[in-house]
N, C-alpha and C positions, 0 to 999 in steps of 0.2 A: 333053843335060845342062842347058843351058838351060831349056827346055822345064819339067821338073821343078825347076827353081829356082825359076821366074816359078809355077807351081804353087802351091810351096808360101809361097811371100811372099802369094800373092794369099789362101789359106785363112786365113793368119796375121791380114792385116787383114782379112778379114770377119771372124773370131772376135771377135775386140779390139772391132770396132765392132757389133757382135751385144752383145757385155757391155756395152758402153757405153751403149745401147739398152736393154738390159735392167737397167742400174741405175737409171737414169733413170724409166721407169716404176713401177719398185718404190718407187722413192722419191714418185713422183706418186699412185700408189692404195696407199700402206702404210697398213693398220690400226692403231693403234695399239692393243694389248690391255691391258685394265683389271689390273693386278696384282695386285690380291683374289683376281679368279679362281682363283689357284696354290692362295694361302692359303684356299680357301673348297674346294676340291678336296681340300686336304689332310685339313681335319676333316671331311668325306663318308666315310663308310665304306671305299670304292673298291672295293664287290660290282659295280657294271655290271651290276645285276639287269633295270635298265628298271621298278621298280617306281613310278617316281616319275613318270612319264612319258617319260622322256628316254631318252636311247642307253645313256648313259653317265654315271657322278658330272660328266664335265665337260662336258656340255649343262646338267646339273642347275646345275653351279656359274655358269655363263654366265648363267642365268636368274636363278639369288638376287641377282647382283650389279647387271643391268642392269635388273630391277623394282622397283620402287619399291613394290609391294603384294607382300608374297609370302604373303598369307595363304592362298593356293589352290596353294602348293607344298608339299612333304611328304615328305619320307625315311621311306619306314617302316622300313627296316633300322637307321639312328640310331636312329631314335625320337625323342621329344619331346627328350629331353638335347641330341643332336646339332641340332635345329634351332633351341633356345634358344640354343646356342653360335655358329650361324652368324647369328645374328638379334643377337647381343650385338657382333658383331667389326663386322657392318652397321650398327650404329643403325638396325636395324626391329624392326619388330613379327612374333614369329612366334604362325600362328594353333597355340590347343589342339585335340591331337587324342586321345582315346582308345585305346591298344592295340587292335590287331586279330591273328584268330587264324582262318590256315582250317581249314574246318568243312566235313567229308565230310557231304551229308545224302539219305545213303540206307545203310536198313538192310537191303536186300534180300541175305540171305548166301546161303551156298549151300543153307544147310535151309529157310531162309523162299522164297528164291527158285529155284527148282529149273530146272535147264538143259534144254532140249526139242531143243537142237540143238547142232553143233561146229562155229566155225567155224576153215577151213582156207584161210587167207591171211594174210597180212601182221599180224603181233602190235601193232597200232596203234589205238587207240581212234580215230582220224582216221578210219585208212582204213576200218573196218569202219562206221563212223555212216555213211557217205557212200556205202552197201550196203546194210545195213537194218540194222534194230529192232536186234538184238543175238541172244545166243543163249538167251534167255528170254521169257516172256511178254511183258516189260515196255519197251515203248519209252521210258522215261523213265529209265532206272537206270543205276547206274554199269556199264560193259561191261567193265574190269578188268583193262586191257593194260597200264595204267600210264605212259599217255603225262604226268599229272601227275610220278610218279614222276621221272623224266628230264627234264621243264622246270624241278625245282625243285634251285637251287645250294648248298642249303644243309643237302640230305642230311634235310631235316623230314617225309619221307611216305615207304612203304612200303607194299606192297600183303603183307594180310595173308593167308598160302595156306590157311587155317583157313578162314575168311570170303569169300574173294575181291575184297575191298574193303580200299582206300587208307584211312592211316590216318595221322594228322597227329602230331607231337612237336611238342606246342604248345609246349618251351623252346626247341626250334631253330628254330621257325616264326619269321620276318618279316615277316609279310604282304607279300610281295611282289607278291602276286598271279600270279603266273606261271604256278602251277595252276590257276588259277581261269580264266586265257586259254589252257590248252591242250587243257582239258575240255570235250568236244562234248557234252557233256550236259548241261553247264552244275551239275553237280551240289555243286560246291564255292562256298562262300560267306565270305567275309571278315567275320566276327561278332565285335561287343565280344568284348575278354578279360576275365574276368571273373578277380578273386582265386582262388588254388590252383587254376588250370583249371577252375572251375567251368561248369559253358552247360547249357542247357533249349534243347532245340533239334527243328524237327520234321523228322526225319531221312528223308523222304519227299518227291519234286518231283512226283510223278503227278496230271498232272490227269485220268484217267479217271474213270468213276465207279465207285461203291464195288464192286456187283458183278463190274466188269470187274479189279478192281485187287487183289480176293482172290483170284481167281482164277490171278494171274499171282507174287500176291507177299501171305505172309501177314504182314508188318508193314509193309505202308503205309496211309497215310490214306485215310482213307471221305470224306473229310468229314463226318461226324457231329455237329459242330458242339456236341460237351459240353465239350471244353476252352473251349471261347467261352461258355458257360455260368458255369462256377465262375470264370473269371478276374477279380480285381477290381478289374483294374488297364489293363483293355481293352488288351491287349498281345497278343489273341490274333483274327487275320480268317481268314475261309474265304471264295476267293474261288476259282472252277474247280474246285470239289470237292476243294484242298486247303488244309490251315489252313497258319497260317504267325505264329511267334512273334515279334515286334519286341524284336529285343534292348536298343534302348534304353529301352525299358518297362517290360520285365518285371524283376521284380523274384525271381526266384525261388522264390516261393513252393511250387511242387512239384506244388501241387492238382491241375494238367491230366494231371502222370502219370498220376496213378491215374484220370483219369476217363480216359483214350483206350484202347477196349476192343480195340486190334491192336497196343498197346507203340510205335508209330509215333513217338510222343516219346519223344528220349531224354534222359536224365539223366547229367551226368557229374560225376564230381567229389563226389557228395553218395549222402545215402543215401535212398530214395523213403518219404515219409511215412509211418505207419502205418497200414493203409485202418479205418477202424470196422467193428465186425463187425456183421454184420445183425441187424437185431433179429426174432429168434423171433417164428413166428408166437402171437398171442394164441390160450388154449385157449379149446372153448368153454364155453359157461355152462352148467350144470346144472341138467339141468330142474328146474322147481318141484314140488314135493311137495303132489300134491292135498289140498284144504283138507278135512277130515273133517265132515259133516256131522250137522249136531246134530238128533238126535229132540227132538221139537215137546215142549215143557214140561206134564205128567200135568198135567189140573187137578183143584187141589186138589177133595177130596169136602166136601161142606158142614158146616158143625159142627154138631154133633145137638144138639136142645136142651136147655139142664139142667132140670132137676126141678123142679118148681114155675114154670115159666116157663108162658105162656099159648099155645096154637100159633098157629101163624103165620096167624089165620083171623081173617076179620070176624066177629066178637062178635054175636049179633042181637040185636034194643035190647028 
């Protein structure tokens, strides 16, 4: 009895001095946390998309409050509103950013792009890229499992079963980015939003070249390099055999649609120029009508002479 007395007195004081010990160090390495933080968490959306760099709205919040520059921070789920607001509660400066909107850019459907093989494994755009090409000609193109699909929290993408290609609801889009990092193919692109979803966009990644890439897929780029012709606002390079539209350049003006001869740019939002109709070939000219030639002019007979005149003879003297 004993025994278990002295036991339990002895566990009792180490506990006690175990806390005592451990208050003492908390109190020697306590952090003290910045209070803002809470309040800078609150006006953060609170998605935890990771679009901003961070884990979490509260890494993001941790940063707004302990830099002194956040002009290289960025909520795209706020948007500009939200970081003017946390930029006003800080006394900083927040930088401007332009809406962004992802952009599926390949047009390979199932009639342009036609399937040569099935594959039978794991429904993962991951697993199948890290296997081969895909089940079509085109090692560049969307493969269509929809691993975007499921990165993205905000219900904005869907894979179209008509088409077999992802397709963005640019009013519930974020730019989060999250599709754009779970796409092995790199095929999605965070591009100015333009007013009423408008975009000019070259819906094709394939750097093969042209005869390799009709072959596999009838609307992608040749490089052909006539949208780089008509554009006059140099918004348009061909670099690897594919062209590629600067969205903050371009201005919309349409002209590239109609000159890119495989539809490879697309047009959304608007309606595609009117193309001029060809101008008819000139007829041709109608032969000349030979000149009629003139009989040589009768010469006149000589005038006879009148009566009483002398003829026309030396006189002899």
């Amino acid at each position: 009895m004993e025994v278990l007395l002295y036991t339990i007195l002895t566990l009792c004081a180490l506990g006690v001095l175990s806390a005592v010990i451990l208050y003492f160090v908390a109190q020697k390495f306590r952090v003290d946390e910045d209070p803002r933080i809470d309040e800078v968490e609150k006006m953060l959306p609170g998605a935890n998309c990771g679009g901003c760099g961070f884990a979490g709205c509260r890494g993001m919040a941790d940063a707004l409050v302990r830099q002194d520059d956040i002009s290289s921070l960025f909520c795209p789920v706020g948007g500009g509103d939200c970081m003017k607001a946390v930029a006003a509660y800080l006394g900083k400066a927040a930088a401007e950013k332009q809406p962004e909107v992802a952009t599926v850019r390949c047009g390979g459907t199932c009639e342009k792009r036609p399937r040569t093989n099935d594959f039978d494994g794991a429904k993962s755009c991951a697993v199948a890229s890290s296997l081969y090409v895909g089940e079509t000609g085109c090692a560049f193109g969307c493969l269509g499992f929809g691993d975007c699909v499921a990165a993205c929290a905000f219900d904005a993408i869907h894979i179209n079963p008509a088409t077999g290609l992802p397709e963005v609801d640019a009013d519930k889009c974020t730019a989060c980015g999250a599709c754009v990092k779970a796409c092995p193919k790199m095929i999605i692109e965070l591009r100015k939003k333009w007013p009423k979803n408008r975009a000019v966009y070259v819906s094709c990644v394939s750097k093969d070249k042209g005869a390799v890439v009709m072959k596999a897929c009838k609307a992608g780029c040749i490089g052909c390099g006539k949208c780089v012709k008509v554009c006059a606002f140099d918004a348009i390079t061909v670099e690897n055999n594919l062209a590629y539209i600067d969205p903050l350049k371009c201005k919309l003006c349409r002209k590239c649609v109609n000159e890119c001869p495989t539809g490879a740019i697309r047009l959304v939002g608007m309606d595609p120029l009117p193309k001029a109709p060809k101008a008819a070939p000139a007829a041709p000219a109608a032969p000349a009508a030979p000149k009629a030639e003139t009989a040589p002019a009768a010469e006149k007979p000589a005038a006879a002479p009148k009566s009483g005149d002398a003829p026309d003879a030396n006189k002899e003297s």
